[in-house]
VOSE-430045 format. One line per field, with one value per residue: residue in one letter; residue number from 0; z, x, y of N, C-alpha, C in turn. Coordinates in Angstrom, 3 decimals. Each point is the difference from the previous one (the first is absolute). Layout:
residuo = a | ...
num = NUM | ...
n_w = Z | ...
n_u = X | ...
n_v = Y | ...
ca_w = Z | ...
ca_u = X | ...
ca_v = Y | ...
c_w = Z | ...
c_u = X | ...
c_v = Y | ...
REM end
This chain:
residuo = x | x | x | x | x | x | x | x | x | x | x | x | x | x | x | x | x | x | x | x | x | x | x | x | x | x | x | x | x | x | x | x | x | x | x | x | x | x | x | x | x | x | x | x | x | x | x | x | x | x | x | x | x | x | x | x | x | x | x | x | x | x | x | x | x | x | x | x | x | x | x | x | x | x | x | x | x | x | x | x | x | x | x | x | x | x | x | x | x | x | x | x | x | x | x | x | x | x | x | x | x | x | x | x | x | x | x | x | x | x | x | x | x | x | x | x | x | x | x | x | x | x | x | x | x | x | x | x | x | x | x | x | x | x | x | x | x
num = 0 | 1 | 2 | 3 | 4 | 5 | 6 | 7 | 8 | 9 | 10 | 11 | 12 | 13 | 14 | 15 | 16 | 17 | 18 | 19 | 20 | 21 | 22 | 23 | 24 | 25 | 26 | 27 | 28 | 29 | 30 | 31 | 32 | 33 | 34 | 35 | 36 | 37 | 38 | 39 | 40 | 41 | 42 | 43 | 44 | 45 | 46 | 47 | 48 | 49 | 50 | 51 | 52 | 53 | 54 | 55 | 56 | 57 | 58 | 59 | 60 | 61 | 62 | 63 | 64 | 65 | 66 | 67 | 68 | 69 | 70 | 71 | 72 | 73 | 74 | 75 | 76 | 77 | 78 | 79 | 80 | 81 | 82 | 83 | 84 | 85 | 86 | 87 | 88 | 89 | 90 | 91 | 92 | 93 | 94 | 95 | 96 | 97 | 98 | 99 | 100 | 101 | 102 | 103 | 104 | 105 | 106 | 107 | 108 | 109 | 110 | 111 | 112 | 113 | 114 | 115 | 116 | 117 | 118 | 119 | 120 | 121 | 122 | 123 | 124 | 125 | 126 | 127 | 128 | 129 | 130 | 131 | 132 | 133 | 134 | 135 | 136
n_w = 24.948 | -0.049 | -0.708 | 0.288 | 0.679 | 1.064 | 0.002 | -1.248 | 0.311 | -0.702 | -0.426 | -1.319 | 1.434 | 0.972 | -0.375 | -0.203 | -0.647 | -0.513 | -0.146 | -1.154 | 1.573 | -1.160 | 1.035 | -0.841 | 0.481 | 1.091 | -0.272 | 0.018 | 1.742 | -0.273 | -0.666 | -1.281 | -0.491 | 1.612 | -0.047 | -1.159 | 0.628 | 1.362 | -0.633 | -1.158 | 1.179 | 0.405 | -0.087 | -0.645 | 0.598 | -0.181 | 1.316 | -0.252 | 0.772 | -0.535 | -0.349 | 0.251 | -0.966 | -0.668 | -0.167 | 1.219 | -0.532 | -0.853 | 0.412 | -0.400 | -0.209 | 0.691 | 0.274 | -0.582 | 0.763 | -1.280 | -0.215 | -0.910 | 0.894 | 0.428 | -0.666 | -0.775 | 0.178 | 0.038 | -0.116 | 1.461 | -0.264 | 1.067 | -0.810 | 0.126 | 1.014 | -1.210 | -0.090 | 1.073 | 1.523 | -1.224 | -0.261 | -1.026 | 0.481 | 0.168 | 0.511 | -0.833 | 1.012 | 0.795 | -0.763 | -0.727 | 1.158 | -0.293 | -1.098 | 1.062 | 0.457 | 1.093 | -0.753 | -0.775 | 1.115 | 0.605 | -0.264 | 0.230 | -0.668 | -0.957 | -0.182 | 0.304 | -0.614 | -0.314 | 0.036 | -0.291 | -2.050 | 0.425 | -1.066 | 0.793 | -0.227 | -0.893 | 1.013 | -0.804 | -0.735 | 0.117 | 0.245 | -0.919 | 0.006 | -1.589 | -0.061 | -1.154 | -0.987 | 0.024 | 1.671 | -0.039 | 0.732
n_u = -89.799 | 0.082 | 1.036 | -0.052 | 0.817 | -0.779 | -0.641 | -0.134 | -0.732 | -0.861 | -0.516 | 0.943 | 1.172 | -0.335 | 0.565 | -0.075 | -1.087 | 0.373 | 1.010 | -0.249 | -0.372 | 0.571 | 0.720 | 0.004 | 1.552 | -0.212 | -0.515 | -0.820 | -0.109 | 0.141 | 1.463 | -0.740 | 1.364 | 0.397 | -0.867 | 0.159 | 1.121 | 0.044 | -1.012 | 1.027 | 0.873 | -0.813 | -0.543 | -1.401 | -0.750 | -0.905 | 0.324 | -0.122 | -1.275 | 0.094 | 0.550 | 0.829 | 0.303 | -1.393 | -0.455 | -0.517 | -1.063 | 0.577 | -0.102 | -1.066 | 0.367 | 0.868 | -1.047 | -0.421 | 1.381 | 0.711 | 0.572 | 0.186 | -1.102 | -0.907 | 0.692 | -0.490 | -0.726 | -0.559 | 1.320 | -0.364 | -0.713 | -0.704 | -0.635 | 0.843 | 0.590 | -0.626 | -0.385 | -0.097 | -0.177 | -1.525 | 0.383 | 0.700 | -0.701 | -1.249 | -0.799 | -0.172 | 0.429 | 0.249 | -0.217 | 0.619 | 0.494 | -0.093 | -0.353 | 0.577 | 0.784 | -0.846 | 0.677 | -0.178 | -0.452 | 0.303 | 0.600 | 1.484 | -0.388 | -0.483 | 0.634 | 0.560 | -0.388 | 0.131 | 0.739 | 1.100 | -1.000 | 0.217 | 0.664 | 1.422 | -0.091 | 0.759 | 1.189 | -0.305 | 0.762 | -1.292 | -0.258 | 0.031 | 1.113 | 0.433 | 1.132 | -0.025 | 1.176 | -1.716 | -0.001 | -0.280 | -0.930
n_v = 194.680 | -1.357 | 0.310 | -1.163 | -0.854 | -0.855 | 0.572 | -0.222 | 1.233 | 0.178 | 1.531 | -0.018 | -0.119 | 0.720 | 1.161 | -0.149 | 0.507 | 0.988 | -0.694 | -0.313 | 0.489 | 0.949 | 0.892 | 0.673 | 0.375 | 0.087 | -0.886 | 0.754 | -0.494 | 1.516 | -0.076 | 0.110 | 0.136 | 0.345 | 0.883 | 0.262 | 0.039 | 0.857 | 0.744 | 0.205 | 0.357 | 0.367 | -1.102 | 0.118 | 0.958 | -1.022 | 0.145 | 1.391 | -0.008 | -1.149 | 0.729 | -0.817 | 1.151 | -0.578 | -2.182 | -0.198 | -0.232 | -0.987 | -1.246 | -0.212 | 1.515 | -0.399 | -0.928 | 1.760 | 0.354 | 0.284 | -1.082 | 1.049 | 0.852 | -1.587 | -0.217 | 1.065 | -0.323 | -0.734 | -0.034 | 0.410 | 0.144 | -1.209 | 0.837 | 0.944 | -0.206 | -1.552 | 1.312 | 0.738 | -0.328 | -0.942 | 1.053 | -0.280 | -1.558 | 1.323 | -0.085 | -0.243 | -1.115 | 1.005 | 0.804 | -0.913 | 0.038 | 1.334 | -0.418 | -1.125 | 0.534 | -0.385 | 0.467 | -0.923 | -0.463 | 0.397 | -1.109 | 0.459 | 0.755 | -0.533 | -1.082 | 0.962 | 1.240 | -1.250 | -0.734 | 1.124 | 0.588 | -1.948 | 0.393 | -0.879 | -1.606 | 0.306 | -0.454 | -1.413 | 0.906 | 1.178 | 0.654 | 0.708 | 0.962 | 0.389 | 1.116 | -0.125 | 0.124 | -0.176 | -0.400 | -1.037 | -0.054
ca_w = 1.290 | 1.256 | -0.444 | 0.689 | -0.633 | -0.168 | -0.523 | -1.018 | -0.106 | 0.064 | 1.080 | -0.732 | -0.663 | 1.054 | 0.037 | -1.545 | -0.954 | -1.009 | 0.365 | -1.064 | -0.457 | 1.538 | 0.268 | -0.472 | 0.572 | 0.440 | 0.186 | 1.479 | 0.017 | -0.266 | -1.360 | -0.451 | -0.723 | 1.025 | 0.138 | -0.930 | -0.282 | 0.655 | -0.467 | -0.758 | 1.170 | 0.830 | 0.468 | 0.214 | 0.290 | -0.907 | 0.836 | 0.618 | 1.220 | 0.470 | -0.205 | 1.593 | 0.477 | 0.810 | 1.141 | 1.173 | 0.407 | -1.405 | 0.559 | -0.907 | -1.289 | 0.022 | -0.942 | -1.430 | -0.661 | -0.440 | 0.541 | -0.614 | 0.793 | 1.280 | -0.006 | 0.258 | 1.460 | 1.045 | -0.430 | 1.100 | -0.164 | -0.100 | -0.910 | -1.589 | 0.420 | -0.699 | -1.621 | 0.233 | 0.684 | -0.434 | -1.314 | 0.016 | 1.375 | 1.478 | 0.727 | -0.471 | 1.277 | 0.490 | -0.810 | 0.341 | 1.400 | 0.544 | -0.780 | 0.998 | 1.192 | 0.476 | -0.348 | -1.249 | -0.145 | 1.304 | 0.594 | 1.375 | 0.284 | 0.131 | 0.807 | 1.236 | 0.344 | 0.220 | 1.428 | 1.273 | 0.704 | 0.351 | -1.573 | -0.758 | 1.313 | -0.270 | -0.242 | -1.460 | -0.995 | -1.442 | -0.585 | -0.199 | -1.486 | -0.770 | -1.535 | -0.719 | -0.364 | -0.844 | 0.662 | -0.520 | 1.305
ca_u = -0.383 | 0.378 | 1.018 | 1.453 | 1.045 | -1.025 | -1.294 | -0.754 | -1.475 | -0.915 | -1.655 | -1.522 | -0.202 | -1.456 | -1.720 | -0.159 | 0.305 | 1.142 | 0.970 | 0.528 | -0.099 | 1.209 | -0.428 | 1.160 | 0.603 | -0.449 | -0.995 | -0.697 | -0.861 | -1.519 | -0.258 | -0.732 | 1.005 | 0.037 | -1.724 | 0.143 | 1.090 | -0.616 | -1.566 | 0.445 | 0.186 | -0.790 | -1.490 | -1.250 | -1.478 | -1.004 | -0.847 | 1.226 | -0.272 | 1.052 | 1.612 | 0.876 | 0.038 | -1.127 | -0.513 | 0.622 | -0.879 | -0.545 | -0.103 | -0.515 | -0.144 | 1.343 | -0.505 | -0.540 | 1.209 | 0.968 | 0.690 | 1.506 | -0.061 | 0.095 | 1.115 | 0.388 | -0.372 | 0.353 | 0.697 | 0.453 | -1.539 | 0.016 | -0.293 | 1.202 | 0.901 | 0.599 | 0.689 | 1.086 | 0.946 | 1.025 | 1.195 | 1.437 | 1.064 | 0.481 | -1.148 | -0.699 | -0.510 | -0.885 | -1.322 | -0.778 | -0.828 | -0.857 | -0.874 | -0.931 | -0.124 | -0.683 | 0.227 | -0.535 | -1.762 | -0.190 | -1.059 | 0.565 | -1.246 | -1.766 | -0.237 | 0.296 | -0.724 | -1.649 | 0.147 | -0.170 | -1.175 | -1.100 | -1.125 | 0.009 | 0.224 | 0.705 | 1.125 | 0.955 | -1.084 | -0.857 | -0.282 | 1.354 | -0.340 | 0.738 | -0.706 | 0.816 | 0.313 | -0.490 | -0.796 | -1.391 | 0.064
ca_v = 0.553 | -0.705 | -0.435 | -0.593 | -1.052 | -1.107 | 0.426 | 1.121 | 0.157 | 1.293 | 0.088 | -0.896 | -1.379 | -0.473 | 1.113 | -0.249 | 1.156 | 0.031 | 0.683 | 0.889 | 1.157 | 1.143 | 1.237 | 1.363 | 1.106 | 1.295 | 0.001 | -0.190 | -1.200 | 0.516 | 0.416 | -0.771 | -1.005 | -0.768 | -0.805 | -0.899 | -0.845 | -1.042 | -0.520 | -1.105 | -1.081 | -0.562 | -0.249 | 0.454 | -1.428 | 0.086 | 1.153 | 1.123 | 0.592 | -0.850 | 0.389 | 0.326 | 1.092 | 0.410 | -0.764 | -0.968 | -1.339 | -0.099 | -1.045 | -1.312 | 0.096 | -0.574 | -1.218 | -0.017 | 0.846 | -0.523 | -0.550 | 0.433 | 0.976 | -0.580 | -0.558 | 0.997 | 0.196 | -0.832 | -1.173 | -0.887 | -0.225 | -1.025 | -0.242 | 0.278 | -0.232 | -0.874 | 0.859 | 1.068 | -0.247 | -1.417 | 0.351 | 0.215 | -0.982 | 0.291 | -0.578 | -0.922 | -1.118 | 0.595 | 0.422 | -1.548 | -0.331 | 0.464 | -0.776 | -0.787 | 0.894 | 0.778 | 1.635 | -0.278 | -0.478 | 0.644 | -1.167 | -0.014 | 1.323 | -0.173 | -0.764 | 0.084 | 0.780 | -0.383 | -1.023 | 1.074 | 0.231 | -0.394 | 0.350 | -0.683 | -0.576 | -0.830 | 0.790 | 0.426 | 0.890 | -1.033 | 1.196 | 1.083 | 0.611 | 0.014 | 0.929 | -0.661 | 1.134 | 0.691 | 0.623 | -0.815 | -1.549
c_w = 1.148 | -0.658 | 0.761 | -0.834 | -0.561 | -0.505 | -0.700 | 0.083 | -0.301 | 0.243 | -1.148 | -0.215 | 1.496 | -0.526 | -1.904 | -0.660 | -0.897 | 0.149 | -0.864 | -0.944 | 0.964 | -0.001 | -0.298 | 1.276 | 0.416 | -0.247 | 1.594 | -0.107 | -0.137 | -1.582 | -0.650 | -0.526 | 0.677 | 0.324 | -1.023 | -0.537 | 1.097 | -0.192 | -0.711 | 0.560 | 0.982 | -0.200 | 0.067 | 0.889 | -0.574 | 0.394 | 0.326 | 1.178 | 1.161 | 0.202 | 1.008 | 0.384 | 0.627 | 0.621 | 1.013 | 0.412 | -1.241 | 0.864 | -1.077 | -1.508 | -0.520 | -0.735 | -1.418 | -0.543 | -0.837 | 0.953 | -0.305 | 0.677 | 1.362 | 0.096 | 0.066 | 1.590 | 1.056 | -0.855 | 0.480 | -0.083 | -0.581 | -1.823 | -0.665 | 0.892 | -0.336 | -1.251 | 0.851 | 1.011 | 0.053 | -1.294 | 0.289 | 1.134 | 0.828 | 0.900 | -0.613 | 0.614 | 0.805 | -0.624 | -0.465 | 1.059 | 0.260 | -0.789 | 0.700 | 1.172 | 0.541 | -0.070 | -1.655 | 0.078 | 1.193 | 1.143 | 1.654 | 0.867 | 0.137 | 1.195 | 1.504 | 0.405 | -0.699 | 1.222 | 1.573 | 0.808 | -0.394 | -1.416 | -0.714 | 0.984 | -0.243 | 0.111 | -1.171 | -0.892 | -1.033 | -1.320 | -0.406 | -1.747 | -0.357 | -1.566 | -1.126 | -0.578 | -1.054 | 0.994 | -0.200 | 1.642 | -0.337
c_u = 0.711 | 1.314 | 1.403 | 0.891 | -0.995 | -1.363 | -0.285 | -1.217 | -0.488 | -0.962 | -1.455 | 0.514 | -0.994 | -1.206 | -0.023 | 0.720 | 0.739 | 1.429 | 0.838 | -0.524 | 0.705 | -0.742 | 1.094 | 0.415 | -0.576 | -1.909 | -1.015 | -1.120 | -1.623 | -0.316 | -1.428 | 0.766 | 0.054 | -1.368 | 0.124 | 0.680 | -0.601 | -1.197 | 0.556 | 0.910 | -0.726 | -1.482 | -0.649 | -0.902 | -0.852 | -1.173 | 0.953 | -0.374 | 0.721 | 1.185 | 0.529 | 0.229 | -1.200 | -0.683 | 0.908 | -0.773 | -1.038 | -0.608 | -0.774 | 0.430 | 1.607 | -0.287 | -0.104 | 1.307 | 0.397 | 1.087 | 1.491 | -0.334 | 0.516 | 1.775 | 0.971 | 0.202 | 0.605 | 0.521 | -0.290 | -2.003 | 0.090 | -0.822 | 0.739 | 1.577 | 0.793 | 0.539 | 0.819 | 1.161 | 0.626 | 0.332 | 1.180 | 1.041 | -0.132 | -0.983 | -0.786 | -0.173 | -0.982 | -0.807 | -0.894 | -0.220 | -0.921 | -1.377 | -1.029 | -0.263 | -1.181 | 0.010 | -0.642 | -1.236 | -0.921 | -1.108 | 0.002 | -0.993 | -1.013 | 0.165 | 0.464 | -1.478 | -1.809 | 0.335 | -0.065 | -0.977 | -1.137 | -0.982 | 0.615 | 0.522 | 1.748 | 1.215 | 0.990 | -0.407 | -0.409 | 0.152 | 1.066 | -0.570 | 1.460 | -0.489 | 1.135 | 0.877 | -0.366 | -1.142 | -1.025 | -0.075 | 0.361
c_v = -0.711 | -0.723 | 0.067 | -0.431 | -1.034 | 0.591 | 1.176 | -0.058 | 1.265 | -0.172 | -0.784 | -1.623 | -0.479 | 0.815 | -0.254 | 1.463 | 0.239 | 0.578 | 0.747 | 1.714 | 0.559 | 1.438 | 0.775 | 0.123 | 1.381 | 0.491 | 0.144 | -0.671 | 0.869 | 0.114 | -0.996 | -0.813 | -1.242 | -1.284 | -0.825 | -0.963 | -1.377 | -0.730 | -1.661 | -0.911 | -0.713 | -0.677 | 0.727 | -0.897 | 0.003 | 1.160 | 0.743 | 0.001 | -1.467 | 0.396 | 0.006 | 1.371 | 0.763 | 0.109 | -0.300 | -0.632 | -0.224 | -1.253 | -0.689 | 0.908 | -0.353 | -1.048 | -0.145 | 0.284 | -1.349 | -0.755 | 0.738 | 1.286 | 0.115 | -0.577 | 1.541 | 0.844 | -0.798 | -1.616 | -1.476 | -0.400 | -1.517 | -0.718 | 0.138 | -0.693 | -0.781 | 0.822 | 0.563 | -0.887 | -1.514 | -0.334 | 0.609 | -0.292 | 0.601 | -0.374 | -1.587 | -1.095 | 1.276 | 0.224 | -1.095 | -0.743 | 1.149 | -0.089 | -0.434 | 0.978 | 0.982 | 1.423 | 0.198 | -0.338 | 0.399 | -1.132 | 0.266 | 1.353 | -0.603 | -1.373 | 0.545 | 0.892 | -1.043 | -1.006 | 0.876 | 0.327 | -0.551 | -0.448 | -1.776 | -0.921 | -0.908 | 1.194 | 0.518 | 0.565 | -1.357 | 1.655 | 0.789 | 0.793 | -0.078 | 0.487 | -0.823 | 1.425 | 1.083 | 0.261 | -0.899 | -0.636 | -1.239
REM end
């Protein structure tokens, strides 16, 4: 997909899936041949009604997905990001600084919004969340 001089990549070496299935010549993207070929390329969720094609606001049931769904999806998702964007030399110092990073635990939220308002008396966060990559706190 993204092949230069310097970089070979395809699309299951971030979104997972399978890449060794092809689609006949002249096939359409309505045929059932088509549905199916793709069914065996791509990720399932453990919940269909999750499906990026269906939901747009799955929000805590994103938690129960498979980590090889969620990677499907969204590569760049701070739980799976050490499989997809710090592999193969290309991101990996970033993706391991962002580990620690207030975007992984969300301390920088709760402590701003209980000190703001008054619920906590100390400026630095004490508080935050973080799901592990099977969605656990």
């Amino acid at each position: 997909m993204h092949e230069t001089g310097t970089v070979k990549i395809s699309c299951v070496d971030c979104h997972g899936g399978t890449g060794e299935v092809s689609l006949p010549a002249g096939v359409s993207s309505d045929a059932a041949e088509y549905r199916a070929v793709k069914a065996r390329a791509h990720v399932a969720p453990r919940n269909p009604q999750n499906s990026a094609a269906t939901e747009t606001r799955a929000y805590t049931d994103w938690l129960k997905e498979s980590p090889e769904y969620i990677r499907f999806v969204n590569p760049g998702d701070l739980r799976i990001a050490d499989k997809t964007c710090g592999t193969f030399g290309c991101h990996a110092s970033e993706t391991q600084r962002s580990r620690s990073s207030m975007m992984s635990h969300g301390a920088m939220l709760w402590g701003a919004a209980l000190y703001n308002n008054g619920s906590f008396p100390f400026k630095n966060p004490h508080f935050g969340e973080s799901y592990s990559r099977e969605g656990v706190p």
